[in-house]
GUMI-823819 format. One record per residue (C-alpha): y, x negated, z; residue in one letter. Coordinates in steps of 0.05 Angstrom, whole numbers, padded with zeros to 5 digits, always signed. Example, Ala and Ser with C-alpha at 12.3 -4.5 7.8 and 13.67 -1.06 7.14 Angstrom:
<nodes>
-00090-00246+00156A-00021-00273+00143S
</nodes>
This chain:
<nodes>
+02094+00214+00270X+02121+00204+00200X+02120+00147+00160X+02176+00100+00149X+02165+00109+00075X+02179+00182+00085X+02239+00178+00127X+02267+00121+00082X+02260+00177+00026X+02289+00231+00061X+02347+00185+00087X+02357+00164+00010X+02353+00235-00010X+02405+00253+00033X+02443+00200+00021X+02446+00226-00057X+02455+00305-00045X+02514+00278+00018X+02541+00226-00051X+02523+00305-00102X+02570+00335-00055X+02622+00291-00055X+02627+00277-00128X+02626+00361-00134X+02679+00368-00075X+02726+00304-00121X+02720+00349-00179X+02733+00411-00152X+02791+00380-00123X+02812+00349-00191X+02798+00418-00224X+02841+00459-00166X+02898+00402-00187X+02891+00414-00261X+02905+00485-00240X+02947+00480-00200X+02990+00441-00249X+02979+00499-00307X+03006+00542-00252X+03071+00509-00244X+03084+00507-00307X+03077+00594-00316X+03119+00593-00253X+03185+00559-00284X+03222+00609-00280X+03212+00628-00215X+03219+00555-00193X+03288+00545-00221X+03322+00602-00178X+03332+00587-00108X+03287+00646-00099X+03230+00642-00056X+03167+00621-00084X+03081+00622-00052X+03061+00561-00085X+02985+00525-00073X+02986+00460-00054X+02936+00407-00090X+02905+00394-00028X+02882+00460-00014X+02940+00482+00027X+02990+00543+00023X+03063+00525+00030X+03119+00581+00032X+03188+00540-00009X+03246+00556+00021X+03306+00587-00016X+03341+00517-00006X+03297+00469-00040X+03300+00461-00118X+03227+00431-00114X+03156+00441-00104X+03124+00376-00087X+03058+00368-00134X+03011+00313-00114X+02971+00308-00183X+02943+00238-00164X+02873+00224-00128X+02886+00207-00055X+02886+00131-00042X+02893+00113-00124X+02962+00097-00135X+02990+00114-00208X+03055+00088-00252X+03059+00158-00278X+03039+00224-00246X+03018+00281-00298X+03067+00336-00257X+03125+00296-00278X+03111+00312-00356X+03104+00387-00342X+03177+00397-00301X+03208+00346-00355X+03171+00405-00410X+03198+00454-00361X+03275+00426-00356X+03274+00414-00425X+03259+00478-00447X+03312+00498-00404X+03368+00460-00424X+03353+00485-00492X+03360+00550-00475X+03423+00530-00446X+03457+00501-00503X+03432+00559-00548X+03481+00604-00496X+03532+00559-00486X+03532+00555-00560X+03540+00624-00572X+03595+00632-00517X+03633+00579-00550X+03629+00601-00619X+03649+00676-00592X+03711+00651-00555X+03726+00604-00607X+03731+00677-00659X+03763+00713-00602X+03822+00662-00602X+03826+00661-00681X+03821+00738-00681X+03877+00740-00629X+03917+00695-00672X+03919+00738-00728X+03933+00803-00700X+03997+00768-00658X+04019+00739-00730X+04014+00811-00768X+04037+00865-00711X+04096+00814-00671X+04146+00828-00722X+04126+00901-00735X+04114+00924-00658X+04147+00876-00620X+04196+00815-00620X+04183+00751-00608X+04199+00731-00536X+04178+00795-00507X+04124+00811-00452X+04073+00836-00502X+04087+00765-00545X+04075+00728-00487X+04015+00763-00455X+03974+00755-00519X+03997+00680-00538X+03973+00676-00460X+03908+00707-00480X+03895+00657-00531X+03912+00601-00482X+03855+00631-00436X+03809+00638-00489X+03822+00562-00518X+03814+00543-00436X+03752+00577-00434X+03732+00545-00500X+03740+00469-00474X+03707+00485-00416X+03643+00525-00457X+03650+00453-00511X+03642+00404-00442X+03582+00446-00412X+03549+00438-00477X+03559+00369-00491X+03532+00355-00415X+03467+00396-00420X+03465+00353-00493X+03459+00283-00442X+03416+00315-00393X+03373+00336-00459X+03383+00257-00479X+03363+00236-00405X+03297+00271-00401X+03277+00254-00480X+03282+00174-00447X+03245+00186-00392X+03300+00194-00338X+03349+00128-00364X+03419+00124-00336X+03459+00176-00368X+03511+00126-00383X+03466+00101-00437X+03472+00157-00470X+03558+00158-00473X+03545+00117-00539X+03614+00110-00575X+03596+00151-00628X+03586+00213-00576X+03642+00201-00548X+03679+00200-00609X+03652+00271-00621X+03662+00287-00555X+03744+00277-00565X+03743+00298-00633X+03710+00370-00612X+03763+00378-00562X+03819+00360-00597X+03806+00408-00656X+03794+00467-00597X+03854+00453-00562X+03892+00467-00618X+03935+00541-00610X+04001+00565-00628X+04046+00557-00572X+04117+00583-00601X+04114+00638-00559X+04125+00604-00499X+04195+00578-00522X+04223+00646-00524X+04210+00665-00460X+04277+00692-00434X+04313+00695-00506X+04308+00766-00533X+04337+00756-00598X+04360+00824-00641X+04365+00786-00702X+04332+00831-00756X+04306+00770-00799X+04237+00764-00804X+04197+00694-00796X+04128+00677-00823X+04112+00682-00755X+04126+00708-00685X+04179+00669-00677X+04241+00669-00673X+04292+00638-00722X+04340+00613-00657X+04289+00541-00655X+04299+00528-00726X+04249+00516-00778X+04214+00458-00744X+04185+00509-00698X+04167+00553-00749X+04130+00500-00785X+04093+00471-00721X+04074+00547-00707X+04044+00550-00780X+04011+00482-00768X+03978+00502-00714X+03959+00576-00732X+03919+00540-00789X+03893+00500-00760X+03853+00545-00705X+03803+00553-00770X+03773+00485-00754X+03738+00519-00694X+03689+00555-00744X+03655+00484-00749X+03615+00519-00695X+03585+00563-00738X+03536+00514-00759X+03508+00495-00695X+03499+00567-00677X+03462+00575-00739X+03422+00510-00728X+03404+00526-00648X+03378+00604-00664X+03350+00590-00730X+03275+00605-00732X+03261+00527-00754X+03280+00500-00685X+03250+00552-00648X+03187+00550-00679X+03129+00508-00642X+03092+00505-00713X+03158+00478-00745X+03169+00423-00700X+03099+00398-00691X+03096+00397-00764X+03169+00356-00778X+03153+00303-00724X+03088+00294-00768X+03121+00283-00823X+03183+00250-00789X+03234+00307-00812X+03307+00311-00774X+03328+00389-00758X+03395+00395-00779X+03433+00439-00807X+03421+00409-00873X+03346+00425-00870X+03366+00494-00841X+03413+00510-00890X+03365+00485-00942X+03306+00532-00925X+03368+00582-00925X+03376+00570-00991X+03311+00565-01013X+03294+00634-00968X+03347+00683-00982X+03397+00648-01037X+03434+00712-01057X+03447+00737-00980X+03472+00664-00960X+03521+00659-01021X+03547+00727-01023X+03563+00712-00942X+03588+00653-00941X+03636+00671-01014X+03664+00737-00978X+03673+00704-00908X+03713+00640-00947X+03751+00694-00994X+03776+00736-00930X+03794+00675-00896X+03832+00641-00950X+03862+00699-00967X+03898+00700-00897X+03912+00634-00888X+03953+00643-00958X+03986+00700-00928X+04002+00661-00872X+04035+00603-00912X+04068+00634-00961X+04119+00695-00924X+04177+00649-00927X+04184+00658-00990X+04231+00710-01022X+04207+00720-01097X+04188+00769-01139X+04113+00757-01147X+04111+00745-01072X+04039+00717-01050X+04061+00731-00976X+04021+00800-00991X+03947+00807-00974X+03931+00837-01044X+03965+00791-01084X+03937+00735-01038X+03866+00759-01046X+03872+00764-01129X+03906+00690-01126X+03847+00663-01084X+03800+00695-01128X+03818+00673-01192X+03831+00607-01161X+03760+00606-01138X+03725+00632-01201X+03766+00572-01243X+03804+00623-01279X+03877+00615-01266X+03907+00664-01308X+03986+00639-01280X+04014+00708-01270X+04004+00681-01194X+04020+00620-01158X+04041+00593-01096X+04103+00558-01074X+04095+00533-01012X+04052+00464-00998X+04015+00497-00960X+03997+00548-01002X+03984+00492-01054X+03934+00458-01009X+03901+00520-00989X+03890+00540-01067X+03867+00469-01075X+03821+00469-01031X+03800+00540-01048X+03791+00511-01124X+03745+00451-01094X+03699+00499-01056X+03693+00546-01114X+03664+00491-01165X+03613+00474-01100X+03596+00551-01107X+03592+00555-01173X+03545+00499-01182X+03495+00528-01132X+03497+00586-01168X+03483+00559-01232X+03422+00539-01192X+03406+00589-01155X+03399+00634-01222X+03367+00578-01254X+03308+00577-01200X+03309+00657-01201X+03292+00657-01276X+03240+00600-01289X+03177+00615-01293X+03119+00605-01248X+03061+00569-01255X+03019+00633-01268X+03066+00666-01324X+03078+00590-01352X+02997+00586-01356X+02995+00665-01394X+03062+00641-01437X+03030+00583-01462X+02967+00604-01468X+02993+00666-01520X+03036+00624-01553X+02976+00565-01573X+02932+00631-01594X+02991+00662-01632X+03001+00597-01659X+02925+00578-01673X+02927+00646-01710X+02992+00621-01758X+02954+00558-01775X+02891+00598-01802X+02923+00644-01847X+02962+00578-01867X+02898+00551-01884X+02876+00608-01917X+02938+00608-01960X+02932+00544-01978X+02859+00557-02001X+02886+00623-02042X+02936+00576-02080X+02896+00523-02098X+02839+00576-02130X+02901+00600-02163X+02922+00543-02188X+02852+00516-02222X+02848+00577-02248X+02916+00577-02283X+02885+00502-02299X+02826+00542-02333X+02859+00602-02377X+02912+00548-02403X+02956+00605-02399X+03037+00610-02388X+03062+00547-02359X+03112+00578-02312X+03064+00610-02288X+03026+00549-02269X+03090+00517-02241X+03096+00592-02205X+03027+00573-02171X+03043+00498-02155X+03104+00511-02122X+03068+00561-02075X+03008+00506-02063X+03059+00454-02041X+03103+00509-01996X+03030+00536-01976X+03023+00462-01952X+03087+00453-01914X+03070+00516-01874X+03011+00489-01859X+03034+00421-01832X+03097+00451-01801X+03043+00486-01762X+02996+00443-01742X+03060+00399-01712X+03086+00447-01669X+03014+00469-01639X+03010+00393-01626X+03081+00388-01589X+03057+00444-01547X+03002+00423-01522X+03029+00356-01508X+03071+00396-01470X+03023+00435-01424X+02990+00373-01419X+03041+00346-01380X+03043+00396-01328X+02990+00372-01270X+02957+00434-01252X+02939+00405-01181X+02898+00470-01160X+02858+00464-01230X+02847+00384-01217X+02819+00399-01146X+02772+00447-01172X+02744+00401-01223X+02739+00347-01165X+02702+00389-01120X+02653+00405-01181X+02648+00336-01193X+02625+00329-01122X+02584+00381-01112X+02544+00358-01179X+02540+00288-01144X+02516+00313-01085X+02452+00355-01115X+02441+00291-01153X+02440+00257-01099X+02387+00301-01062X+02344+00304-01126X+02341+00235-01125X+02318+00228-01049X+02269+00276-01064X+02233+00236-01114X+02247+00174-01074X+02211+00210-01013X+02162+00242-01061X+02150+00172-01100X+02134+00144-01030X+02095+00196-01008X+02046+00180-01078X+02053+00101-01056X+02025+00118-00997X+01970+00161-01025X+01952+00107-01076X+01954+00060-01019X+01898+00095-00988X+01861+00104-01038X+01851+00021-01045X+01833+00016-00987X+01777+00069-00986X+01758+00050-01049X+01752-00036-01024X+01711-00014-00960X+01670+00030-01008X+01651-00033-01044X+01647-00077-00995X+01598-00030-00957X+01563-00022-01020X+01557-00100-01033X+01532-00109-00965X+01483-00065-00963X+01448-00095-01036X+01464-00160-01000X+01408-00143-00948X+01362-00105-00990X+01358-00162-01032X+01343-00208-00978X
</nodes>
């Protein structure tokens, strides 16, 4: 029969490999949720389909999702432990948010390509309707149709966008009421956006059913039956379809490299920096000046150019801007600051365009100015090898200075000595004192320059002197713990030997002690 002891033990025993097994089961079960959490998250795209998807449940189960459901249902928590916040909910709000942004990248895209469809369409009905056809006809009205489409699709592409931009806004704040984020300020860009897309010439539509044989020809496809207030809406409005390329910068902001770099971001919301097109166009800038200027000066030229052409085809002179050429040489010397007057427009708003035109071309001239500027200033490297030569070139100056002055004043004694001609003595003092002046001239300008390179923190050069400073400190710092250790190490030593030494003479005194008793 066994003891109780021994059954106690067993029972305890058991007890402690059943509680082994259930702490190893709890983690297993923890680990097969961390899993299965890394697994949803390289099975987004399959999960935002409605196609069919074999997912794992938590709990060790297999579930087949439907084609109708939109979720899988992740219990991350322990059984029986309730949570505020469940660690699934962070990886679909990574998962949603990544693809909204994807989403507004396209819809971006889309809009900015309608958006130059419709302005391309514009231009082609203003230079071929009074050539190929006349205004009112079929081919008039399907292509101003056309560019009603393409402005439709436009306000639909700007609404999508704005709406994934809210959704973006609503997952940033964990899930708040998307009314919080219709701000007025949004919705003030909101109208604004749409108003400046909605805007298309719509003259067409008026001469539907008058087919006018009037030879005449208008600025634009239009006919001269309305009047001139149509003609002058039409312009209005042709012009203004150029406010559409404001979407050029949030294309370039959404596929730039900046925002879709991991690195990027991680390191801006570090250092608390906003991605905008600013920054963008800034590392632009700072990247690849030349490409960026010479695009953005030939893309402005071309459209100006137009634009000019477009205002300016009422008029009937002799130097007649209406023409592409001579609209392209106005812009251009309007642009560069020239304005050589053999050219000018007549028209207001030919006058505003040129204005304008003159406005951006100081903007481009100044970033020029700095863009060369940057392009040929030294580096730190040649600055180092510039100023180095220069001190040794000067240091070189200042001892044959020296040694001039030296030569002179032998000269002069000895001029002092013969007593001989006494121009030729003045000869020799007026070298001495010039001599001198070289000398000091010298010695000043080696001292401005170095004053100079002193000034310039060589922060590389400064960190290695640091770090030598250290590492100096450092072996001092060992030395001296080794001669503290070794100075105890002696103490200790010395310590023993006193007390060898006192028994010594204590045994010593009492054994005399006894022999003299």
């Amino acid at each position: 029969m066994p003891s109780p002891t021994r059954e106690e033990s067993k029972g305890e025993t058991g007890q402690a490999e059943h509680g082994a097994t259930d702490s190893g089961d709890r983690e297993r079960g923890t680990g097969n949720r961390l899993a299965c959490a890394l697994e949803m998250e390289m099975t987004t795209r399959s999960l935002h389909g409605d196609s069919k998807l074999d997912s794992v449940n938590c709990d060790g189960l297999i579930n087949r999702n439907g084609g109708d459901s939109a979720e899988v249902s992740v219990p991350l928590s322990l059984p029986g432990k309730r949570t505020a916040h469940m660690e699934g909910d962070d990886l679909y709000r990574l998962r949603d948010r990544k693809f909204l942004l994807e989403d507004k990248k396209r819809l971006c895209a889309l809009a900015l390509g309608t958006a130059l469809l419709g302005i391309l369409l514009t231009i082609i009905h203003a230079e071929i309707c009074p050539l190929v056809y006349t205004p009112g006809s079929n081919i008039a009205l399907f292509i101003n149709c056309s560019i009603s489409l393409s402005t439709g699709c436009l306000l639909i592409l700007i609404i999508a966008f704005h709406y994934k931009d809210i959704r973006l806004f609503v997952i940033d704040h964990n899930q708040v009421d998307w009314r919080i984020a219709m701000t007025s300020q949004r919705v003030l860009v909101i109208t604004l956006e749409l108003l400046v897309c909605v805007i298309h010439p719509v003259g067409t539509y008026w001469e539907v059913g008058l087919h006018t044989n009037s030879s005449s020809s208008a600025p634009l496809c239009v006919s001269i039956h309305h009047g001139r207030a149509l003609m002058d809406m039409e312009l209005l409005l042709s012009v203004l379809m150029f406010l559409r390329l404001y979407l050029v910068h949030r294309a370039i902001l959404l596929h730039s490299k900046v925002l879709l770099s991991a690195s990027y971001r991680s390191i801006g919301s570090l250092n608390n920096i906003n991605f905008t097109f600013r920054f963008v166009l800034k590392i632009l800038m700072n990247k690849y000046p030349a490409r960026t200027l010479l695009a953005f000066i030939l893309f402005f030229w071309l459209t100006a150019s137009w634009m000019l052409t477009l205002c300016e085809r009422q008029t009937q002179v002799a130097t007649n801007t209406g023409q592409m050429d001579t609209a392209m040489w106005l812009i251009a010397i309007t642009f560069l600051t020239v304005g050589y007057g053999d050219v000018a427009p007549h028209t207001s708003c030919g006058k505003a365009v040129c204005l304008f035109t003159g406005v951006m071309g100081v903007a481009c001239t100044a970033m020029l100015v700095a863009v060369v500027t940057k392009t040929l200033a030294l580096n730190k490297g040649e600055k180092h090898v510039h100023f180095f030569m220069l001190d040794f070139q000067i240091s070189k100056r200042i001892r044959h200075a020296a040694a001039n002055v030296l030569r002179e004043c032998w000269l002069l004694h000895r001029a002092n000595l013969t007593k001989g001609n006494r121009g030729e003595h003045r000869r020799h003092q007026r070298c001495l004192l010039e001599a001198i002046r070289v000398f000091r001239h010298l010695r000043l300008k080696r001292k401005k320059l170095r004053d100079y390179v002193s000034e310039m923190v060589d922060l590389p050069k400064m960190q290695m002197i640091m770090c030598d400073l250290s590492a100096n400190w450092n072996n001092s710092y060992r030395e001296l713990e080794q001669r503290i250790l070794s100075m105890e190490q002696k103490l200790d030593e010395l310590s023993r030997c006193f007390q060898q030494t006192s028994e010594m003479l204590s045994h010593v005194l009492r054994h005399r002690n006894t022999e003299i008793r």
